[in-house]
N, C-alpha and C positions, 0 to 999 in steps of 0.2 A: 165094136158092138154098135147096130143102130140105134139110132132114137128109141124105136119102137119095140127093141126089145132091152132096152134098158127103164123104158117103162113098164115093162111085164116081168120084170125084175125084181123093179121096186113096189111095184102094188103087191107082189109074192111074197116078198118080205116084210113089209110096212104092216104093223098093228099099234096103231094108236104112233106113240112116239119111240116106244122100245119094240125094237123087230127082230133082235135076236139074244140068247144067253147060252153060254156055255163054258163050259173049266172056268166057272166063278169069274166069267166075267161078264158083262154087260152092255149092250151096244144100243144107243139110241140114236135117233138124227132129232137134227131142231134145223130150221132157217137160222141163219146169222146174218143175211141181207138181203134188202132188196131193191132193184134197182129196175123203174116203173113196172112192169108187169112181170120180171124175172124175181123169182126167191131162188135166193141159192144155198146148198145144206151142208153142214157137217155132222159128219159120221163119229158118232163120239161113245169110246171104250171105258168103259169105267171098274176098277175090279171088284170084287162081291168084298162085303163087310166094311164095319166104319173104320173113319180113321182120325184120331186124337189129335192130329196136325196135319195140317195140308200138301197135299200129293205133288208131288212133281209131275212136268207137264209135255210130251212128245207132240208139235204138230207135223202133219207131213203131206206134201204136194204132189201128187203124181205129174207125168211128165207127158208127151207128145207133141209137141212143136206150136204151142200154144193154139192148137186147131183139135186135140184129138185126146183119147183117154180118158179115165174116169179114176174116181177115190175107192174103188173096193180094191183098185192094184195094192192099194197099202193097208189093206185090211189085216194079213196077214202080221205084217210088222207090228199094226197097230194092236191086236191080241194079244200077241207074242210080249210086248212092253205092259201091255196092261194086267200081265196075267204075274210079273214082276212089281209091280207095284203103282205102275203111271198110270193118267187119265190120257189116255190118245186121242189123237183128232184126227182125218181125214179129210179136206176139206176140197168139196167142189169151187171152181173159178170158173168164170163165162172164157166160151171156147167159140175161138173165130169158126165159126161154119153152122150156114145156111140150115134152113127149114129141109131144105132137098138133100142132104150133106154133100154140096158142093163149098168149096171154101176158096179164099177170105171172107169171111163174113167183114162188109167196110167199116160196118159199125162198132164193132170189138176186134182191136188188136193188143198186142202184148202189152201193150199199154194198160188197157181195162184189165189184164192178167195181174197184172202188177199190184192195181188199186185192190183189188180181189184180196191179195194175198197179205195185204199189211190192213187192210181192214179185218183179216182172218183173226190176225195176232191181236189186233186189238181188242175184237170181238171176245177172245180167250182171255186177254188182264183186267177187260171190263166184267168179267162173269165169272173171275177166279173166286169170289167169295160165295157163290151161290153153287159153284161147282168144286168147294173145298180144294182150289191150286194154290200153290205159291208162286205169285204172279214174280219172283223174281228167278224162278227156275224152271224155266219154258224153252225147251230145247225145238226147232227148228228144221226140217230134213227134206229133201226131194231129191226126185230122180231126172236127170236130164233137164228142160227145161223148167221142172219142179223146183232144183238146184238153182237155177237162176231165180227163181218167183225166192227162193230161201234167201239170199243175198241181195236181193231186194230189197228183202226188210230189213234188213242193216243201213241200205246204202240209197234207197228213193227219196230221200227228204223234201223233194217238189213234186213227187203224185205221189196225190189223196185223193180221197173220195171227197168230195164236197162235204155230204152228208157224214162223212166221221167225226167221231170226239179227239181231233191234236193233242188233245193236252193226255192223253192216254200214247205211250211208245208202244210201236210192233216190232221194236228192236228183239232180236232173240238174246238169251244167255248162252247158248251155243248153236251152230250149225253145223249140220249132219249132210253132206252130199252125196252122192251116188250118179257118178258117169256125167257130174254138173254141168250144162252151159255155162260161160264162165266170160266169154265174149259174143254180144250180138254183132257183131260187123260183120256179116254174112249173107249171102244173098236170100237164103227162106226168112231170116225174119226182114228184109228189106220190102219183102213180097207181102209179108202177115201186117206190116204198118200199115201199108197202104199210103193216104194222105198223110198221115202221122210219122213218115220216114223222117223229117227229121227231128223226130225224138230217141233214132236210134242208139243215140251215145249217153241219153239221158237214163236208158234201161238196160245198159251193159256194164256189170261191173267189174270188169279191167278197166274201164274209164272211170271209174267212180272209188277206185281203190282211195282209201283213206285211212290213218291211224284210229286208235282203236278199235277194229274192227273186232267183233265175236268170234272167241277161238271156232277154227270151223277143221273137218275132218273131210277130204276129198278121197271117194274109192274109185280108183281109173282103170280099164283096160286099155293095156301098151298096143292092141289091134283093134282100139273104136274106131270106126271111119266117118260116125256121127257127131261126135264131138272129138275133134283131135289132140291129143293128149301132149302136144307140144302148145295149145295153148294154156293149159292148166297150168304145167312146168312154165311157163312164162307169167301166166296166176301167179304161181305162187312165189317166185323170185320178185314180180316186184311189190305183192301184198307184202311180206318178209321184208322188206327191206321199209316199208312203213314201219315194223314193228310189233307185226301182227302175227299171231301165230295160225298157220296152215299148212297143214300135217297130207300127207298124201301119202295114200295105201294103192301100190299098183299091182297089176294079174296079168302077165308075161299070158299069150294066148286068145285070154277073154276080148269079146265086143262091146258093144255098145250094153246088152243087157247081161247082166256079171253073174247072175242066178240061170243060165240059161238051160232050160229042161227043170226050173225049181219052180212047182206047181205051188208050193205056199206062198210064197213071195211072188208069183206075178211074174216069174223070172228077172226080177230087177237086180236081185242079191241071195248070197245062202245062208246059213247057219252060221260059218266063218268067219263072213262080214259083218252078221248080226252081232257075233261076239266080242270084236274087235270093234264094233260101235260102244257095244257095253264098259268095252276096257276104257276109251276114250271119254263118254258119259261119268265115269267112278273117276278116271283123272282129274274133273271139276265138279267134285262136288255131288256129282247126282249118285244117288243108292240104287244099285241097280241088285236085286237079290236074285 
C-alpha cells in the first residue's frame, strides 16, 4: 500500500482517538513516540466491560523486511485476542523507505527497527496501570521480520533509544513467532544497514542466543524460501541447548505466508495456528477463553 493511501485510510478511520467498535471490542491508536518530526502509533484493542484485575497483554509486529508493511496485517489477530479477553497492540515502527518509496532509506535501518520495537514494550509496562495490564504478562508476537524485532526484545541490551526509561524492561513473558527471521547474516538486511553493517551481528539473534530466554513458539513452513527453515532448526538446537525452551510448529507445503488465501489474517496465519497459539499462551499461564 502507498503512502498516500494509507493516509486515506487512516483519515477514514480516525475519529478523535477511538476509530473503530465492534463484537465488544474496541480499537483506539495513541502515539507511543517520537522521534523529531516522526510520531509513531499503536493500534490498540481493548475488549468492551470492566475488569476487577488487570488484563493480560498480546503485542504484535508486522513484518516486511524492515522496509515495508503496515500494523492493520495484525488487526485481525489483534480482535480475535481481544474479543478473548486481552488488550492488543499493533504497533507501527519506522520503515527504511524514502518519501518516493524508493528504499534504503540511509537514515533508518533495522537498527531504528529494533529501538522502535523495545521502546514499544516499554511504552506498554509504562502504561500497564493506566491501561489496566498486568505488566508481568505481556506476551510478544511477529511475523517474519516482526519475529525478529520480538527476540529483539529479549536479546538487544545495547540498542535503545536514548530517550527511553532503562530502568523499565521490554523483555516479553512470552514470544509468539510466525515464519520468524531468526538470523540476519544475509545479504537484504546487509543492504537495509547501510553504514551500520556492522551492527549486523548486534541485531541477529542466533548471535545473541543466551539463557534464559522467554519461552517462545516458532510456526514454519517446510517450503519458505524467505526465511529458510534450516536456520530456525539451527535456532532452535542451539537456543535449547542454552536451556531455553523453543517449540517449533511446521506446515509440510506452506511458504513464507502460512495463512495464505486467509483474508482475516493478512494471510500471515489461520484459525489453526491461532489455536495452537492459544494452546501455547494457556501452557504459561495466560487465560485465553
Amino acid at each position: 500500500m502507498s503512502r498516500k493511501l494509507t493516509i486515506i485510510f487512516l483519515l477514514l478511520c480516525l475519529q478523535g482517538t477511538g476509530y473503530s467498535q465492534s463484537a465488544g471490542v474496541t480499537a483506539t491508536q495513541e502515539v507511543y513516540k517520537r522521534i523529531d518530526s516522526t510520531a509513531l502509533t499503536v493500534d490498540i484493542f481493548t475488549p468492551a466491560g470492566a475488569s476487577s484485575s488487570p488484563r493480560q497483554a498480546i503485542v504484535f509486529f508486522h513484518g516486511g523486511g524492515w522496509a515495508f508493511g503496515h500494523p492493520k496485517e495484525f488487526h485481525g489477530a489483534c480482535r480475535r485476542y481481544a474479543e478473548k479477553g486481552f488488550v492488543t497492540f499493533s504497533f507501527e515502527y519506522r520503515l527504511s523507505i524514502n518519501a518516493d518509496e524508493s528504499w534504503p532509506n540511509p537514515n533508518i535501518t533495522p537498527v531504528e527497527c529494533v529501538k522502535d520495537a523495545r521502546s514499544a514494550v516499554r511504552w506498554v509496562r509504562e502504561n500497564a496501570e493506566r491501561l489496566n495490564i498486568n505488566p508481568d504478562m505481556i506476551a510478544v508476537g511477529g511475523q517474519s521480520v516482526g519475529g525478529q524485532l520480538t527476540l529483539m526484545t529479549a536479546l538487544a541490551d545495547t540498542i535503545n533509544e536514548p530517550s527511553d526509561n532503562l530502568a523499565i524492561s521490554p523483555r516479553p513473558t512470552l514470544m509468539l513467532l510466525y515464519s520468524s527471521t531468526v538470523n540476519t547474516m544475509e545479504a537484504w538486511c546487509d543492504l537495509m544497514l547501510g553504514e551500520k553493517r556492522h551492527m549486523i551481528w548486534a541485531i541477529s539473534p542466533r548471535h545473541n542466543i543466551r539463557p534464559g530466554m522467554p519461552p517462545a513458539i516458532e510456526f514454519h513452513g517446510l517450503d519458505d524460501t524467505t526465511v529458510d527453515f534450516w536456520t530456525v532448526n539451527m535456532f532452535k538446537r542451539e537456543t535449547e541447548a542454552q536451556g531455553n525452551e523453543f517449540e517449533v510448529v511446521t506446515y509440510e507445503g506452506r511458504k513464507h505466508y502460512l495463512g495464505e488465501g486467509n483474508e482475516k489474517y493478512s494471510t500471515l496465519f489461520d484459525e489453526e495456528i491461532m489455536e495452537r497459539t492459544d494452546r501455547f499462551l494457556a501452557k504459561h499461564g495466560f487465560v485465553v477463553r
